[in-house]
C-alpha positions in Angstrom: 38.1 7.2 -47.2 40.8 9.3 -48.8 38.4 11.2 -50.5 36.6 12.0 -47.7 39.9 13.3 -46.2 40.9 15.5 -49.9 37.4 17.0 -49.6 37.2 17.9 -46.1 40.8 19.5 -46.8 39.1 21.9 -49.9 36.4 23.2 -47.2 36.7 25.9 -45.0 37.0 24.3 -41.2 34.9 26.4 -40.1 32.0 26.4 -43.1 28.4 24.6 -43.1 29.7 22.0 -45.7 32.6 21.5 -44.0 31.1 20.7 -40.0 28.4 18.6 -42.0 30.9 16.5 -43.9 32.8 16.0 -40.4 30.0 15.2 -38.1 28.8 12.9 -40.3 32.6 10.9 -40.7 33.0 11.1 -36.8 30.0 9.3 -36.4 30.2 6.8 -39.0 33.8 6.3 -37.8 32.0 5.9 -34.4 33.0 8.8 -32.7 30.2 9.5 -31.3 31.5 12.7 -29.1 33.3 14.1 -31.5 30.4 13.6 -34.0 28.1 15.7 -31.2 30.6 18.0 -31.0 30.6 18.6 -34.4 26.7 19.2 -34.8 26.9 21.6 -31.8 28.9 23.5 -34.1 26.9 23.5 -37.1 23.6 24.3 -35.0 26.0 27.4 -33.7 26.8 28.7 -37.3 23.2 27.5 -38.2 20.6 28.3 -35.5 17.8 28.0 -37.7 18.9 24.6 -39.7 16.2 22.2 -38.2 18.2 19.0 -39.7 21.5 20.1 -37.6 19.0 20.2 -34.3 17.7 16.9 -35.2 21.0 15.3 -36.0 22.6 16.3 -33.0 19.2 15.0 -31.1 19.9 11.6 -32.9 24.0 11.7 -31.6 23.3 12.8 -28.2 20.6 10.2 -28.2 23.4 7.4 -29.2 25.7 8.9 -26.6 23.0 8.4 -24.0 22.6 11.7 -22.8 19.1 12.0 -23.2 17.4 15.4 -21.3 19.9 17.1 -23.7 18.8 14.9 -26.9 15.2 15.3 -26.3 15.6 19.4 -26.0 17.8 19.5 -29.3 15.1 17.0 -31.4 12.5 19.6 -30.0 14.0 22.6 -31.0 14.2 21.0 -34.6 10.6 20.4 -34.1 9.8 24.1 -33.0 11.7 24.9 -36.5 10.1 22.8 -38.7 7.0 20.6 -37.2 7.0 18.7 -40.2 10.7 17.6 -39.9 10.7 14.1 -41.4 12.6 12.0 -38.1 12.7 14.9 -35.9 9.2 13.9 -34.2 10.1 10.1 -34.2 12.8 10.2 -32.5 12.2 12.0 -30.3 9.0 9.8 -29.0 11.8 6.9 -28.8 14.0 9.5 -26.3 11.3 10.7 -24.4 10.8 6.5 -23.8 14.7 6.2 -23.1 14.3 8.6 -20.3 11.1 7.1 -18.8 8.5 9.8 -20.0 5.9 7.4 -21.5 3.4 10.2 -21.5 5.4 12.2 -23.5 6.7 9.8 -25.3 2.8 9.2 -26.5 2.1 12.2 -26.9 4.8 12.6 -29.6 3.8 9.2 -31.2 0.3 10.7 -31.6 1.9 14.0 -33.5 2.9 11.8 -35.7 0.8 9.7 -36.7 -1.5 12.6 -36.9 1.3 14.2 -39.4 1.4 10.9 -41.3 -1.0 8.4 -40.8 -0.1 5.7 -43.6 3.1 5.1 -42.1 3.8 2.0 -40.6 6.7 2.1 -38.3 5.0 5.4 -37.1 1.5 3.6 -35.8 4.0 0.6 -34.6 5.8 3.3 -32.5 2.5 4.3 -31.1 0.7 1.3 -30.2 4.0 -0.1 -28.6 4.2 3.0 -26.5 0.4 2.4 -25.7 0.8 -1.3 -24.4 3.9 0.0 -22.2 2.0 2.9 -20.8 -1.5 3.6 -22.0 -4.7 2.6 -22.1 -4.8 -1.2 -23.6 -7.5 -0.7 -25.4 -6.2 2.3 -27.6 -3.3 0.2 -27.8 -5.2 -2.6 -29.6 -6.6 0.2 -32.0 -3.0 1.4 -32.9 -1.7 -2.0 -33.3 -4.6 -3.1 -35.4 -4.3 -0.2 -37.7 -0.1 -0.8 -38.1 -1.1 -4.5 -39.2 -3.5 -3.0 -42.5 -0.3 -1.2 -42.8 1.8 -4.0 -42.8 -0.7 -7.5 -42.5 2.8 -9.8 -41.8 4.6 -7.9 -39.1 5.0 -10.6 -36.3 6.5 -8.3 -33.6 3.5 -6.3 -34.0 1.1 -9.2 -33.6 2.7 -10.4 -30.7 2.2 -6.7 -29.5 -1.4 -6.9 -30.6 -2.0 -10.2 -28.5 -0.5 -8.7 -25.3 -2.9 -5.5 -25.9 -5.7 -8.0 -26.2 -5.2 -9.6 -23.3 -4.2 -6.9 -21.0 -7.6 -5.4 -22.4 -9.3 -8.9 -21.4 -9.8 -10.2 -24.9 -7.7 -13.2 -24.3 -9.3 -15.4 -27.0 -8.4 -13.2 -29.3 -5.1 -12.7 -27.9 -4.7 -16.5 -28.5 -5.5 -15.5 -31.9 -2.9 -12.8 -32.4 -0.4 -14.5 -30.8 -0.4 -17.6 -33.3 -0.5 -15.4 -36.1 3.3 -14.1 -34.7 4.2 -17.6 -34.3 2.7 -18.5 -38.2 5.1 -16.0 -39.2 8.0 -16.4 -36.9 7.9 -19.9 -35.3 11.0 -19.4 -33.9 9.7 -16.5 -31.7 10.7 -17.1 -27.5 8.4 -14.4 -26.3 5.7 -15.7 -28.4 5.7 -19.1 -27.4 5.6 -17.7 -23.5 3.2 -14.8 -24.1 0.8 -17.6 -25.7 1.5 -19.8 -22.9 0.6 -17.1 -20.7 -2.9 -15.9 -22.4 -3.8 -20.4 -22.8 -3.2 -20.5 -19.1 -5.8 -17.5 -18.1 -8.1 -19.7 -20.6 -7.2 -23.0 -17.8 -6.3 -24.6 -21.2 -3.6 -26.4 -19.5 -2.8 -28.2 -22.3 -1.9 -25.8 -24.6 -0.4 -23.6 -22.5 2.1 -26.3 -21.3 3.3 -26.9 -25.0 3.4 -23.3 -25.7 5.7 -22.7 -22.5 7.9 -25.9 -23.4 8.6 -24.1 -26.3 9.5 -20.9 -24.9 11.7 -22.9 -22.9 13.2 -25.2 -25.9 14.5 -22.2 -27.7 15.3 -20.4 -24.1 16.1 -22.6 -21.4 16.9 -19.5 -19.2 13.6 -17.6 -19.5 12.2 -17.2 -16.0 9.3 -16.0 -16.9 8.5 -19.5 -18.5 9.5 -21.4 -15.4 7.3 -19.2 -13.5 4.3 -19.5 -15.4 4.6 -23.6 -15.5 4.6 -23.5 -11.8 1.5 -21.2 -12.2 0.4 -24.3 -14.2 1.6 -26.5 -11.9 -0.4 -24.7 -9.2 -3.5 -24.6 -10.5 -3.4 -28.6 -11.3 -3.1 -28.8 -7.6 0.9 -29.9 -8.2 2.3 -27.6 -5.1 5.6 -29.7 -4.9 6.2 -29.3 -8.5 5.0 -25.2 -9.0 7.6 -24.9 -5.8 10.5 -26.4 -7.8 9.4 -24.2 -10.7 9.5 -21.2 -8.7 12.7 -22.1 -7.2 14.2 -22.6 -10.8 12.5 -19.0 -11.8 14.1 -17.4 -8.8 17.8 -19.1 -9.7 17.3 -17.6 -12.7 16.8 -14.1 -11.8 13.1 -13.8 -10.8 13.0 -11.6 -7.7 13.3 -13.9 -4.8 9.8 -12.3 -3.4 8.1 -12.9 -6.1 8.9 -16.8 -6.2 8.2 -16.9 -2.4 5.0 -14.9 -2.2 4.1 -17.7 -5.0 5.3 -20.6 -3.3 3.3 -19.3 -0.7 0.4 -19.2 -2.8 0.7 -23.0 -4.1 0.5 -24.3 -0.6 -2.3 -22.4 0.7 -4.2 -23.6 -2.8 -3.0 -27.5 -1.6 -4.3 -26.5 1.9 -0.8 -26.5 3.4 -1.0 -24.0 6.4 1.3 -23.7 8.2 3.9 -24.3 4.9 1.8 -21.3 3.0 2.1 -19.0 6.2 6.3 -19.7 6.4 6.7 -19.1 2.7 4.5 -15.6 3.0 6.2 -14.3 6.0 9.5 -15.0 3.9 8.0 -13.1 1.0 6.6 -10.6 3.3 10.3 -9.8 4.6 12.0 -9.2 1.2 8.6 -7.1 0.2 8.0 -5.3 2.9 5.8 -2.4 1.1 3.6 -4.8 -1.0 0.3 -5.0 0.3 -1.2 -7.9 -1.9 1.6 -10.0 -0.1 0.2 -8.8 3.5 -3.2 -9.4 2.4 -2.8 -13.4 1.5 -0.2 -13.1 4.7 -3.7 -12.3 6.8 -5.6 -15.3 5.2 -3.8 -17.8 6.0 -3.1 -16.5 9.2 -7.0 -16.7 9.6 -7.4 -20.1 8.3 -4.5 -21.1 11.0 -7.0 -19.2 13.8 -4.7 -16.8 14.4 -6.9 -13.8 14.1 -5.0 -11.6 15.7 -2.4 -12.2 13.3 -4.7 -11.7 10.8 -6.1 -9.0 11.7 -2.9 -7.1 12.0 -1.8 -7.6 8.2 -5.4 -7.1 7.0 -4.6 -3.1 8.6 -0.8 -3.5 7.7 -2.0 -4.4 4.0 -4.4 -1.0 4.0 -1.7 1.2 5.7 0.0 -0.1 2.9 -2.6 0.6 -0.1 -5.7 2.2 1.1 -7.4 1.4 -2.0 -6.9 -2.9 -1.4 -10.7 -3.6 -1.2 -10.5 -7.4 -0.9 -8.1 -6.6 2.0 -10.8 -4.0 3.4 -13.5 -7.2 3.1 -11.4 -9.5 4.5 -10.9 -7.3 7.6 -14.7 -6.6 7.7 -15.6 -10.3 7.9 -12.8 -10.8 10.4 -14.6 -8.6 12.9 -17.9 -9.6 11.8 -17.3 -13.1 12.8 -15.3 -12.2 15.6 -18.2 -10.1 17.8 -16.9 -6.5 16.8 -20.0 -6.0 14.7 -19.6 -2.1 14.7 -16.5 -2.1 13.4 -17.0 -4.4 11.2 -20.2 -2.9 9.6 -17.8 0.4 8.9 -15.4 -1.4 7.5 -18.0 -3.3 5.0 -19.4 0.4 4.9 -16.2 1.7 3.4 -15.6 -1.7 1.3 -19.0 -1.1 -0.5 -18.1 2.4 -1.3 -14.8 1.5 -2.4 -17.0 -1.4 -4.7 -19.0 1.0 -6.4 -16.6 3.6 -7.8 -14.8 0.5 -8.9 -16.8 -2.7 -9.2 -15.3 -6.0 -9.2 -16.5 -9.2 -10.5 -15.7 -11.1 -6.9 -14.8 -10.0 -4.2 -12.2 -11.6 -1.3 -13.8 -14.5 0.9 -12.9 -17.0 3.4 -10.9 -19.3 1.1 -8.6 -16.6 -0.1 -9.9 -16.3 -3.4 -8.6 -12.6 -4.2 -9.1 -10.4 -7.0 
């Protein structure tokens, strides 16, 4: 580094050359503040330099201070829209601060502004699957992998497009392909656990969750989804220890009881189901799936009062539940309040057709 030292010595202090030369040192000495400090400067002596704006957009990012990264990567932008990592990074800050549709929005410039690069269309389709429409996602994704045909992280992003977008067979597809080119992926394994299960290939979900679980003993996720497994084998007692073990492990503790309760209403344990749903109900208090399963087995314990009450609680909740809006209709239907009842089917079927399910809520709980 002594050179470094001699030449920064032979600048001026306060010259272009000089502010560069420091910035640059500061930050690959990791001083990140003084390194921002030091392209504040150079952006003040240079106004117009569109690489000072980006660099100090790239700093500030590090430094996490992102509003103020994100307006210094745009003025570089509004400078030169071409800029070569100007754009880019700044679709990765608008994502830092929690602006997906931003964040998009600048993927999609561009890829416009260079559509054969790979890491570019990566950007884009994984910005897509966080926040967009799955199916554009699947597009993006597909189009990185004729970029770059042995990416695994991008298959494995590819498979949970597909199946968010209801292609879960090829899903299963993509997700192999990641695990043919990095068997040793965790989130792999479990994502193709995950996308087997919704298949009711039990089989081959279990061994793909064993291996999550192999290379990750601590992945919650996995424990959840074997007592999903477990569940749907009709195995309450084990899918309960399962979501126990998920919850010890950080799953939220709603979560693994609004599942237990779940289990036991699928295994036709009442008044078990109804205990474990009340206990979910407490710690998630606003989530009106959790009322609406809370109401049906309340019903199938003849408690329609009860019912009734977290069938309205669950549409205070979310207007929009329709399967909670059927449930209530059939509930007054059966109980003599025909009137009512009819409106509330009324309002169900207009809910149905701007946004038409496959099946609807019935009396055994089946919800979509």
């Amino acid at each position: 580094m002594i050179w470094l030292v001699m030449l920064l010595l032979a600048l001026q202090p306060d010259s272009h050359a000089a502010l560069l030369e420091r910035a640059r040192a500061l930050s690959a000495a990791g001083d990140l503040a003084g390194a921002a400090e030091a392209y504040q400067k150079l952006t003040e002596l240079e106004p117009q330099s569109a690489d000072a704006w980006s660099d100090l957009g790239a700093v500030l990012s590090r430094l996490g201070r992102h509003q103020e990264s994100a307006q210094a990567l745009e003025r570089a932008l509004e400078l030169d829209p071409a800029h070569p990592l100007a754009g880019f990074n700044l679709a990765i800050v608008r994502m830092q601060r929690g602006d997906l549709s931003g964040a998009i929005a600048a993927a999609r410039a561009e890829v416009e502004r260079r559509p054969d690069d790979f890491q570019r269309r990566s950007l884009l389709g994984s910005l897509l699957l966080r926040g967009g429409d799955p199916k554009e996602a699947v597009a993006a994704l597909g189009a990185a992998l004729k970029l770059d045909p042995k990416n695994a992280p991008v298959h494995m992003d590819l498979g949970l497009a597909l199946l968010r977008a209801g292609s879960v067979d090829a899903a299963v597809e993509s997700l192999q392909r990641a695990l043919e080119l990095d068997p040793e992926n965790v989130d792999a394994h479990y994502n193709l656990g995950a996308a087997l299960l919704k298949e009711a290939r039990y089989g081959e979900a279990e061994r793909a969750l064993r291996a999550a679980l192999e290379r990750d003993p601590k992945l919650a996720e996995a424990h959840y989804a074997l007592g999903n497994l477990a569940s749907a084998r009709g195995d309450s007692e084990s899918a309960e220890r399962r979501y126990l073990q998920a919850q010890d492990l950080g799953l939220e503790p709603g979560i693994a009881w609004f599942a237990i309760g779940l289990a036991r209403y699928k295994a036709g344990v009442i008044p078990g189901a109804i205990e474990a749903l009340r206990r979910a109900a407490e710690l998630r208090p606003q989530d009106a799936g959790v009322a609406h399963r809370l109401g049906l087995a309340l019903e199938r314990a003849d408690d329609g009062a009860g019912a009734r009450a977290q069938y309205t609680r669950a549409l205070r909740l979310d207007p929009e539940r329709g399967a909670a809006r059927y449930s209530l209709a059939l509930l007054l239907l059966r109980s003599g309040e025909r009137e009512q009842g009819r409106a509330e089917l009324a309002r169900f079927r207009a809910w149905q057709a701007r946004r038409p399910l496959g099946h609807v809520a019935d009396a055994t709980g089946e919800v979509p």
